[in-house]
C-alpha positions as CSV (number, residue, x, y, z in Angstrom):
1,X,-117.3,7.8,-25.3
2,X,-115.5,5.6,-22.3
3,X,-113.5,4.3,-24.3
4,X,-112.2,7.3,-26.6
5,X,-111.6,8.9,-22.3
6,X,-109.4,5.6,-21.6
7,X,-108.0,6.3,-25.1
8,X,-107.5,9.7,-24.2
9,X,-106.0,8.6,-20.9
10,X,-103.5,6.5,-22.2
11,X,-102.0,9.1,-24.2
12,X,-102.0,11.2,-21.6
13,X,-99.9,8.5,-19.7
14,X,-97.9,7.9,-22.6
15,X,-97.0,11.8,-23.1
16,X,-96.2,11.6,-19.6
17,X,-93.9,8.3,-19.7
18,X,-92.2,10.4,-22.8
19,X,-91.4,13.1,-20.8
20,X,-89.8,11.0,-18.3
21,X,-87.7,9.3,-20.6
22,X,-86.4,12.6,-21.7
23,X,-85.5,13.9,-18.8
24,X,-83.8,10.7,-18.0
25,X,-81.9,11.5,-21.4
26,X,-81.2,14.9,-20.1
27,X,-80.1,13.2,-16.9
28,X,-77.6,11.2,-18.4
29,X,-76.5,14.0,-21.2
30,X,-75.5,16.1,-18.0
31,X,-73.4,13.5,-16.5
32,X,-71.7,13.0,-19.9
33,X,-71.2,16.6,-19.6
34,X,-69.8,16.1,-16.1
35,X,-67.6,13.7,-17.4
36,X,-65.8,16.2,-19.6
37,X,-65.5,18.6,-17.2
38,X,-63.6,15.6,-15.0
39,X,-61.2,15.7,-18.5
40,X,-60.8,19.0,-18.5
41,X,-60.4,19.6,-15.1
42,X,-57.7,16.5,-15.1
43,X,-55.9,18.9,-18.6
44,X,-55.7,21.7,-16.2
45,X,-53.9,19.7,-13.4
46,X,-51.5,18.5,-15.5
47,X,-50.8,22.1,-16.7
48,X,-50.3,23.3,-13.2
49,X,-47.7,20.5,-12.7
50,X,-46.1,21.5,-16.0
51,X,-46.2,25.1,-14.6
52,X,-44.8,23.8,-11.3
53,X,-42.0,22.1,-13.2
54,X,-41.1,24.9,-15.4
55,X,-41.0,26.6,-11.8
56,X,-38.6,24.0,-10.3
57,X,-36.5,24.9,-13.9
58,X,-36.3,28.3,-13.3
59,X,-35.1,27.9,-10.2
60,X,-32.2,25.5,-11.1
61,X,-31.2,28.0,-13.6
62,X,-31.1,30.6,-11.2
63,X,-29.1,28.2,-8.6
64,X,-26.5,27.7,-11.9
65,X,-26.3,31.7,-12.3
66,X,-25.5,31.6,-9.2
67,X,-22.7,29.3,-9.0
68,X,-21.9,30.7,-12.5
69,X,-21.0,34.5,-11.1
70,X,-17.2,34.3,-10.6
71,X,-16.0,34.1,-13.7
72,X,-14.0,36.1,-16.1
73,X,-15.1,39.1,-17.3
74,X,-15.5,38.5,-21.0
75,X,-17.2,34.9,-20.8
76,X,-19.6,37.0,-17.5
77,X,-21.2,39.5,-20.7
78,X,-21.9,36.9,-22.8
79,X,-23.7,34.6,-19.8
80,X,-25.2,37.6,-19.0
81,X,-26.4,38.6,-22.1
82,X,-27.7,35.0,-22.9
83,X,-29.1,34.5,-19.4
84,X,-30.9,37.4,-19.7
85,X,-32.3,36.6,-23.2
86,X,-33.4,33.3,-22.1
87,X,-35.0,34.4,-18.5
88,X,-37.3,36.9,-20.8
89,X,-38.2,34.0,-23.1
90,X,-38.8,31.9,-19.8
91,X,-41.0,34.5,-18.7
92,X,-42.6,35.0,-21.6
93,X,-43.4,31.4,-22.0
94,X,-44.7,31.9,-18.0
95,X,-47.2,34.3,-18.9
96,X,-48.9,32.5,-21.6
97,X,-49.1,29.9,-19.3
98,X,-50.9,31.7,-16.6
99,X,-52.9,33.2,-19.4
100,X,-53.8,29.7,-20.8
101,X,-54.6,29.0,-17.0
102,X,-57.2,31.7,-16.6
103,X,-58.8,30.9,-19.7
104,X,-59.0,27.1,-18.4
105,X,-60.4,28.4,-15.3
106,X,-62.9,30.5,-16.9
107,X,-64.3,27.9,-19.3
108,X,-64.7,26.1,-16.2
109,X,-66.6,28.6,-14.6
110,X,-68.4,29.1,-17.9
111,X,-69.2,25.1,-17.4
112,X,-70.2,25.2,-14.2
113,X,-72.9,28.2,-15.0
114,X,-73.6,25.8,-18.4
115,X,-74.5,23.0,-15.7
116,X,-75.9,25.0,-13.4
117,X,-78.3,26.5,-15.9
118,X,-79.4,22.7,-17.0
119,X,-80.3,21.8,-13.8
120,X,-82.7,24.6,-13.9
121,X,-83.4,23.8,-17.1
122,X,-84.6,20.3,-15.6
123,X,-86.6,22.1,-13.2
124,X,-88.3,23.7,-15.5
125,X,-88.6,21.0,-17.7
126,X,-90.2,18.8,-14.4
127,X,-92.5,22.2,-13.5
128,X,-93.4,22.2,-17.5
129,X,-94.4,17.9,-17.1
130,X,-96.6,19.1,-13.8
131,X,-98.6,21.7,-15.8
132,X,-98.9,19.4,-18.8
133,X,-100.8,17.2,-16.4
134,X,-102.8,19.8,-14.5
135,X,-103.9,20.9,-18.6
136,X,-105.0,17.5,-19.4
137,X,-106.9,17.0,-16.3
138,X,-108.8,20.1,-17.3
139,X,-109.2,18.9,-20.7
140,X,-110.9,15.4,-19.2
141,X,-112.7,17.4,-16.8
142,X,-114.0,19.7,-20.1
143,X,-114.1,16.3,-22.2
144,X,-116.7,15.4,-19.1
145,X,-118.5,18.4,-19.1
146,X,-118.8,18.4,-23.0
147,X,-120.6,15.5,-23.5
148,X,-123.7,14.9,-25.2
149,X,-126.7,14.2,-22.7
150,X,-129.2,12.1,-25.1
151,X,-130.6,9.7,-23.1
152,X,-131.7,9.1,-19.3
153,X,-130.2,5.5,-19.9
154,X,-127.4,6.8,-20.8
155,X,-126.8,9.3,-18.7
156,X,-127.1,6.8,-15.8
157,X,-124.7,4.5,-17.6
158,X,-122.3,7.7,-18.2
159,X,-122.2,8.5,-14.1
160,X,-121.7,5.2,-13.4
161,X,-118.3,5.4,-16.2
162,X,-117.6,9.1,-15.1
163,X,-117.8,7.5,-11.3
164,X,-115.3,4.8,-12.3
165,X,-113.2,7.2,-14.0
166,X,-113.1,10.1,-11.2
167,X,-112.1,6.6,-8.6
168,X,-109.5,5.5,-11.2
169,X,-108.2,9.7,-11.3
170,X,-108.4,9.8,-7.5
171,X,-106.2,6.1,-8.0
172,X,-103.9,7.7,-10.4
173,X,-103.3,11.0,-8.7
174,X,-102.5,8.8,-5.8
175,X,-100.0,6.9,-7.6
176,X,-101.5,3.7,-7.3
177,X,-102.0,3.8,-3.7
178,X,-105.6,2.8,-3.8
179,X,-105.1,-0.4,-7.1
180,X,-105.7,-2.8,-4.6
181,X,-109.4,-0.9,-3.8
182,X,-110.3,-0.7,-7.3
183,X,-109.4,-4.1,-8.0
184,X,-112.1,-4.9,-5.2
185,X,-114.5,-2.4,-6.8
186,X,-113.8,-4.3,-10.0
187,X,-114.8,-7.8,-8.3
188,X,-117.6,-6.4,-6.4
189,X,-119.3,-5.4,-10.0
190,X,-118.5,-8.8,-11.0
191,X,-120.0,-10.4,-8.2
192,X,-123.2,-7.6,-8.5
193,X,-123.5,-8.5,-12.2
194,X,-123.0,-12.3,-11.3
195,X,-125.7,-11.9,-8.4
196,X,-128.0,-10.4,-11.2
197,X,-127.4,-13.2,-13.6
198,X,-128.2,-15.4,-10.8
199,X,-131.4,-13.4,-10.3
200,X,-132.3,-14.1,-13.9
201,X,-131.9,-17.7,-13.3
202,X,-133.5,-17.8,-10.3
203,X,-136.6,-15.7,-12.0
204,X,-136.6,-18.0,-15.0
205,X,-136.6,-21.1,-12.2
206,X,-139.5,-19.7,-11.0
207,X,-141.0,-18.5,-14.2
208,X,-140.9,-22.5,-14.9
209,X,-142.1,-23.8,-11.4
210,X,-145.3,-21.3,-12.0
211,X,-145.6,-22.7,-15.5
212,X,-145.3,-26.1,-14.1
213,X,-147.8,-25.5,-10.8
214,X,-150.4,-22.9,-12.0
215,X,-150.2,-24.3,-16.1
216,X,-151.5,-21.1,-17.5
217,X,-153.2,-21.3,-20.7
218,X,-151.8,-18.3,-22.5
219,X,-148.1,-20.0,-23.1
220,X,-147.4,-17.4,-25.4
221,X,-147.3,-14.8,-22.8
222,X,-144.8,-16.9,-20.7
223,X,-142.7,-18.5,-23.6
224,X,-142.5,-14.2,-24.6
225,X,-141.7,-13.2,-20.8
226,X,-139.0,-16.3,-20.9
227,X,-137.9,-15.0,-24.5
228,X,-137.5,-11.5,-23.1
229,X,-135.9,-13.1,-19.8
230,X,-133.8,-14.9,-21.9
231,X,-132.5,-12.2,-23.8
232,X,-131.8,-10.2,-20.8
233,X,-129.7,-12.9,-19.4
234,X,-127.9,-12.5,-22.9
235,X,-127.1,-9.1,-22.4
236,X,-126.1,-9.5,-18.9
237,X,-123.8,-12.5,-20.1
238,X,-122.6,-9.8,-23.3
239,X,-122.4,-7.0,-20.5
240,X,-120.4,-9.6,-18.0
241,X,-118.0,-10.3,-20.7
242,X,-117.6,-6.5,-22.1
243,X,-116.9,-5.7,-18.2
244,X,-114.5,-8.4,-18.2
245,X,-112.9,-7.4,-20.8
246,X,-112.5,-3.9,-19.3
247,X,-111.5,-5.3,-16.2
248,X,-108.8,-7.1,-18.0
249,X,-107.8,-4.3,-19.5
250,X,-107.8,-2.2,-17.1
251,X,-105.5,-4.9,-15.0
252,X,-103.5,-5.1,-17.5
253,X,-103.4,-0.7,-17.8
254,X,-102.9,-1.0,-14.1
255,X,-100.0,-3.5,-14.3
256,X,-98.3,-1.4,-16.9
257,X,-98.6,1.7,-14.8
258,X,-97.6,-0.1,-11.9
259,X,-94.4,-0.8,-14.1
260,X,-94.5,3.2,-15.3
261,X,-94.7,4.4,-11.4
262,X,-91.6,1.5,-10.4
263,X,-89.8,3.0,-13.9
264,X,-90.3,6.8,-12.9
265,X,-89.9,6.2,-9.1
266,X,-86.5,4.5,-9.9
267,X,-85.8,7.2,-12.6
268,X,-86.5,10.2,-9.8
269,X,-84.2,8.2,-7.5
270,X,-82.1,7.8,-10.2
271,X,-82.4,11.7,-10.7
272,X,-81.9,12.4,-7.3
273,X,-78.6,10.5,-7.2
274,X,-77.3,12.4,-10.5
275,X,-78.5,15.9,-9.1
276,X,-76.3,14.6,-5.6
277,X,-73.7,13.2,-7.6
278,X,-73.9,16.7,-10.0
279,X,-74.0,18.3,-6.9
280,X,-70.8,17.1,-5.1
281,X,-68.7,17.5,-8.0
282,X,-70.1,21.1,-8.4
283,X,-68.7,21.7,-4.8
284,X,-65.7,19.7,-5.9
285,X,-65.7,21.8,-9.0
286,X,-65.8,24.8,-6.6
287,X,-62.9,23.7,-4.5
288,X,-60.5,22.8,-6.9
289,X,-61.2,26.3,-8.7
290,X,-60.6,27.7,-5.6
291,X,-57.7,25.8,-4.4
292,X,-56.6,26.4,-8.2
293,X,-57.1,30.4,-7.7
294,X,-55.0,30.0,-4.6
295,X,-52.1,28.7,-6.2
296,X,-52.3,31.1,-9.2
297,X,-52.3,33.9,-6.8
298,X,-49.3,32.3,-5.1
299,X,-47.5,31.6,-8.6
300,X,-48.7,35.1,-9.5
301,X,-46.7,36.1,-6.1
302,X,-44.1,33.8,-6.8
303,X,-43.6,35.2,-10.1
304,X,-43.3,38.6,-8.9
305,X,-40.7,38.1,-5.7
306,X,-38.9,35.9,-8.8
307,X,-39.4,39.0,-11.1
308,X,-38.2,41.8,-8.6
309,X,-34.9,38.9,-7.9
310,X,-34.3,38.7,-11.2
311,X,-34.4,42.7,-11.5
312,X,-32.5,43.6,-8.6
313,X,-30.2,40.3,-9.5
314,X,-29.6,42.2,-13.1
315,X,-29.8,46.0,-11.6
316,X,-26.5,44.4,-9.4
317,X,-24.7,42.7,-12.9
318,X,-25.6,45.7,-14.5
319,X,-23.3,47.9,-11.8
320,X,-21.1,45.2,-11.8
321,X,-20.7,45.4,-15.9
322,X,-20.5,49.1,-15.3
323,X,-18.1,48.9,-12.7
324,X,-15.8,46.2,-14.8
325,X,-16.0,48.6,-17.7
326,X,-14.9,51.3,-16.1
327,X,-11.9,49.0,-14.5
328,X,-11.4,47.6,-18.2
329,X,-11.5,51.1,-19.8
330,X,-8.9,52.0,-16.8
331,X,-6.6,48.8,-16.7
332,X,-6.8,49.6,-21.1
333,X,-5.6,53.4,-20.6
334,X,-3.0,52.0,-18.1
335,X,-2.2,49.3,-20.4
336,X,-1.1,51.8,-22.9
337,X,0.5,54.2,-20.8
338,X,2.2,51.2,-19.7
339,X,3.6,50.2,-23.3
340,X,4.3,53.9,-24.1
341,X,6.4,54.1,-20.9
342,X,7.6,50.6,-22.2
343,X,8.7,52.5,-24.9
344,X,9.9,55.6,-23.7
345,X,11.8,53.3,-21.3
346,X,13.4,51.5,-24.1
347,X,14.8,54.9,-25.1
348,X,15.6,56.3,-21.9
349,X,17.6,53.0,-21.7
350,X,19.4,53.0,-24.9
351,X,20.0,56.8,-23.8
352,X,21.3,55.9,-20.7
353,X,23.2,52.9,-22.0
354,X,24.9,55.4,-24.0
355,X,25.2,57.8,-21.4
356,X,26.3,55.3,-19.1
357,X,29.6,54.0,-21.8
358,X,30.4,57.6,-22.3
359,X,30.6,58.4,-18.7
360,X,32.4,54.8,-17.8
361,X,35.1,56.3,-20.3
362,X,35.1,59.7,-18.7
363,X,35.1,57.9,-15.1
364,X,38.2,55.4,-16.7
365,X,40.1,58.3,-17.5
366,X,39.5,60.3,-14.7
367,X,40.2,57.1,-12.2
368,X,43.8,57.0,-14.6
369,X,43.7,60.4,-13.8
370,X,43.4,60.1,-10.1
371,X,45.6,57.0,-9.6
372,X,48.2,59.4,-11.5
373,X,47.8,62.5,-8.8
374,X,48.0,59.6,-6.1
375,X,51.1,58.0,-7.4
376,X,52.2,61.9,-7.8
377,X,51.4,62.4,-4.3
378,X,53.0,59.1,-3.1
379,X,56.3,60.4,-5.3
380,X,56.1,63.8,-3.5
381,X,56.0,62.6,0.4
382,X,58.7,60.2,-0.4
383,X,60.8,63.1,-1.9
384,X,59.8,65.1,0.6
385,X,60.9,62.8,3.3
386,X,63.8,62.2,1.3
387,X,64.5,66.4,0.5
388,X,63.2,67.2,4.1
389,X,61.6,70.0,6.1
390,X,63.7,72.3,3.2
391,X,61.3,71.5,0.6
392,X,58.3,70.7,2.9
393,X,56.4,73.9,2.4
394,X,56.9,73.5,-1.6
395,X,55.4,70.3,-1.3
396,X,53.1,71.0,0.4
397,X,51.8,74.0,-2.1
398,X,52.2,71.4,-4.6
399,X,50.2,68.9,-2.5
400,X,47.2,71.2,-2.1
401,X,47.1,72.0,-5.5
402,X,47.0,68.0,-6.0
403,X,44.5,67.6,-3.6
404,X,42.4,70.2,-5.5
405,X,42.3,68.8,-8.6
406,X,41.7,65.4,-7.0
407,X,38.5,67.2,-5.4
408,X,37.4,68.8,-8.7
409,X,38.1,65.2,-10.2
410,X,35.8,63.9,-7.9
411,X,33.0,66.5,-8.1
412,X,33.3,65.9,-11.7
413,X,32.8,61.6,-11.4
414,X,30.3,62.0,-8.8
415,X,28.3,64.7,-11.3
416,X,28.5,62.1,-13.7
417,X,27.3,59.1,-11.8
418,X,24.2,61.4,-10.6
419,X,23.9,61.9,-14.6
420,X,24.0,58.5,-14.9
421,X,21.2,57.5,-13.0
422,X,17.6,56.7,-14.5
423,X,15.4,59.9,-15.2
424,X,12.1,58.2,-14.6
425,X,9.8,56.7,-11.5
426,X,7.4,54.5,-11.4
427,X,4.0,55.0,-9.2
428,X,3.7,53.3,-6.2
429,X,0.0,53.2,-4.3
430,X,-0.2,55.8,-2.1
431,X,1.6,58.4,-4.3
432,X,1.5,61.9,-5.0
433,X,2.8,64.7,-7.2
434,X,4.0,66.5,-4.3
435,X,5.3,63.3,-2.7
436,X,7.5,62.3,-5.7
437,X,8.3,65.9,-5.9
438,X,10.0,65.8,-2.2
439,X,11.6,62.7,-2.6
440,X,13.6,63.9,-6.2
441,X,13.7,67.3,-5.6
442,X,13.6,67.5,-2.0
443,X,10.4,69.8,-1.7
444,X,6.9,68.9,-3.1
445,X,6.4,72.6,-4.5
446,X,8.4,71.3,-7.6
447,X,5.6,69.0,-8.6
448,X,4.8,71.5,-11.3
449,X,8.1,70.2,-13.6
450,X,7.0,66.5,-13.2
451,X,3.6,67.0,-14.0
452,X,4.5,69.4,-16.8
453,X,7.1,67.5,-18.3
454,X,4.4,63.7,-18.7
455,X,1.4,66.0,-19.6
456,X,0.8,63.0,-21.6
457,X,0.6,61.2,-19.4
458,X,-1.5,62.9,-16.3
459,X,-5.3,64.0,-17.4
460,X,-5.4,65.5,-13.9
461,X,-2.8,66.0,-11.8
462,X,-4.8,64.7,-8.8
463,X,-5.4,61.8,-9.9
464,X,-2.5,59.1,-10.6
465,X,-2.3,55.3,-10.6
466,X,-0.2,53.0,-9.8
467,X,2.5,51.4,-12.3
468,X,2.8,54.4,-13.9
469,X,5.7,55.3,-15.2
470,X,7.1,59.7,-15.2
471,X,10.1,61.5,-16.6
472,X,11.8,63.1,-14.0
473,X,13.0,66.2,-15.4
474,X,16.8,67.2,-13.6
475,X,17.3,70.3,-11.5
């Protein structure tokens, strides 16, 4: 039965050294697991400085929209329109970034919880190893209690093992304080079982020397007590050597679990650096994530100021188009009033061209005309002041009807070099209906005729540009 207890013993031991091993497996399975997070947490660095450069990008770009503004009008829509097309690409390309980052902080968090919830799971694991133990000291403790009581021999024999056992529990439990004490125990039975094979000796000595001194007759009774002594120094020497045996054993069990208790010791410290170690880079863990939501929150902020830029930047360029298609629908309607006045000028010129030879022939012959009366009049006053004062009052009738006819003559050419001039005006800034009006017509309540006669022209009459052209319709 001792033995099938050390038996039972050892696989308690053994079941113990198991456990050990695997949570030094678990131990290391975690740092492995530590490891990747490292990786990962490395991946998500790089994608915040890919973030930061696409950033920097963005910024350059806006730097070269910028710089790109002044421009002309046509190449500004289609800049526009492509910037535009490829700041909403840009920003979409953002977001799935920032998406892809909270997902890479989440499955961090969700590592974190995974390696929080192992080192619990280690806990539990150690608290599981504790209670295993606790169970199989109540199963040696029943094992004690449940054996057989057959003999009073052995019963004495069995509190002497179950005393041995209880010192080498109370060694155990102690971790292998006391190994030097039970070592001593161990030599002290020695020496008792030593001191009683001595005895036997000494008894058989004496057995001999009362042989030798009193010489009984009845040999047979001596030679059977030597026979019997004899035998029990065989079992003693049989005992001696099972005990060594144990002893050896048991030094060698005790050498071994010295080795176990060095083993686990340097496996808890072991442990205990890991959980440190595990520790530390959870904090570290903790501050990157925070230091990591910190400057998502900024980029987030960032982001937005950029967004509400780029907003009010395109609500301005929007205006801007507005405005500059408003201007180019304006400068277009002038354009073409321009080329229709271009054309009606072309007209009014050939008209006036016309007008012009006609009247340079009426002005020739009424210049002859006048250059006759003249030499008329120069003919009369030098009759007259050859005649005398006789004839002065018929040449003088004759003279004022010259000087009349010069007078209509000249009324007539002056008529005709009004009707000669251009018929049209050209806006100036600052213009008016009413001004043009007093400047042809000599009072702005005439504005009516001009605006009447280039109703083409004039949408309202309140509103005129400059370089246009209007007939001027004659009094």
């Amino acid at each position: 039965m001792s033995k099938n207890l050390i038996v039972l013993f050892i696989i308690v031991l053994l079941i113990v050294g198991g456990f050990g091993i695997y949570t030094y497996d678990q131990s290391n399975q975690a740092k492995k697991e530590v490891e990747e997070k490292n990786l990962k947490l490395e991946s998500s660095d790089e994608l915040i400085s890919e973030l930061q450069e696409n950033i920097q990008e963005k910024e350059k770009q806006i730097e070269e929209l910028k710089a790109s503004l002044p421009k002309e009008e046509k190449d500004l829509e289609k800049e526009y329109a492509d910037k535009l097309s490829e700041l909403k690409e840009e920003k979409a390309q953002l977001e799935a970034l920032l998406t892809e980052k909270e997902e890479t902080i989440k499955t961090i968090e969700r590592q974190k919880e995974e390696s929080e919830q192992i080192v619990i799971l280690k806990d539990e694991l150690i608290s599981e190893l504790q209670e295993n133990i606790q169970e199989k000291e109540k199963q040696i403790e029943e094992l004690k209690a449940s054996l057989p009581k057959e003999e009073k021999d052995l019963e004495k024999e069995y509190a002497v093992k179950l005393s041995e056992l209880m010192e080498e529990k109370g060694q155990l439990e102690a971790l292998l304080i006391e190994q030097e004490g039970t070592l001593q125990t161990k030599d002290r039975e020695k020496e008792e079982l030593i001191s009683k094979l001595e005895d036997c000796n000494n008894k058989i000595n004496e057995v001999k020397e009362k042989l030798v001194q009193q010489k009984i007759e009845d040999e047979k009774d001596y030679v059977a007590e030597l026979s019997a002594l004899t035998e029990e120094k065989s079992k003693l020497e049989n005992q001696l050597k099972i005990y060594q045996d144990l002893l050896s054993e048991k030094e060698d069990t005790i050498v071994l679990i010295k080795q176990q208790n060095e083993e686990s010791e340097k496996n808890i410290v072991e442990k205990d650096k890991t959980i440190t170690e595990l520790s530390e880079s959870i904090r570290g863990y903790e501050n990157q994530i925070k230091e990591i939501s910190e400057q998502a929150a900024k980029e987030k902020e960032k982001e937005t100021e950029k967004e509400t830029e780029y907003s009010n930047k395109l609500s301005l360029l929007t205006e801007e188009k507005s405005k500059l298609e408003t201007q180019l629908k304006a400068s277009q309607k002038l354009l073409l009033e321009k080329e229709n006045t271009i054309v009606l000028l072309k007209q009014q010129k050939e008209d006036s061209e016309r007008a012009i030879s006609s009247k340079d022939k009426i002005i020739a012959e009424l210049s002859e005309s006048i250059k006759g009366y003249e030499n008329l009049v120069t003919e009369i006053r030098e009759q007259m002041a050859k005649e005398g004062k006789e004839k002065e009052a018929e040449y003088a009738d004759r003279l004022a009807l010259l000087k009349e006819g010069k007078d209509i003559i000249e009324a007539k050419l002056a008529e005709a070099i009004k009707k000669s001039m251009p018929d049209y005006y050209e806006v100036k800034k600052g213009d008016s209906l009413w001004k043009i009006a007093e400047r042809f017509y000599n009072t702005g309540e005439k504005w009516i005729r001009i605006f009447e006669a280039n109703t083409d022209k004039i949408n309202n009459p309140d509103l005129i540009y400059p370089y246009q052209r209007f007939t001027i319709p004659k009094e």
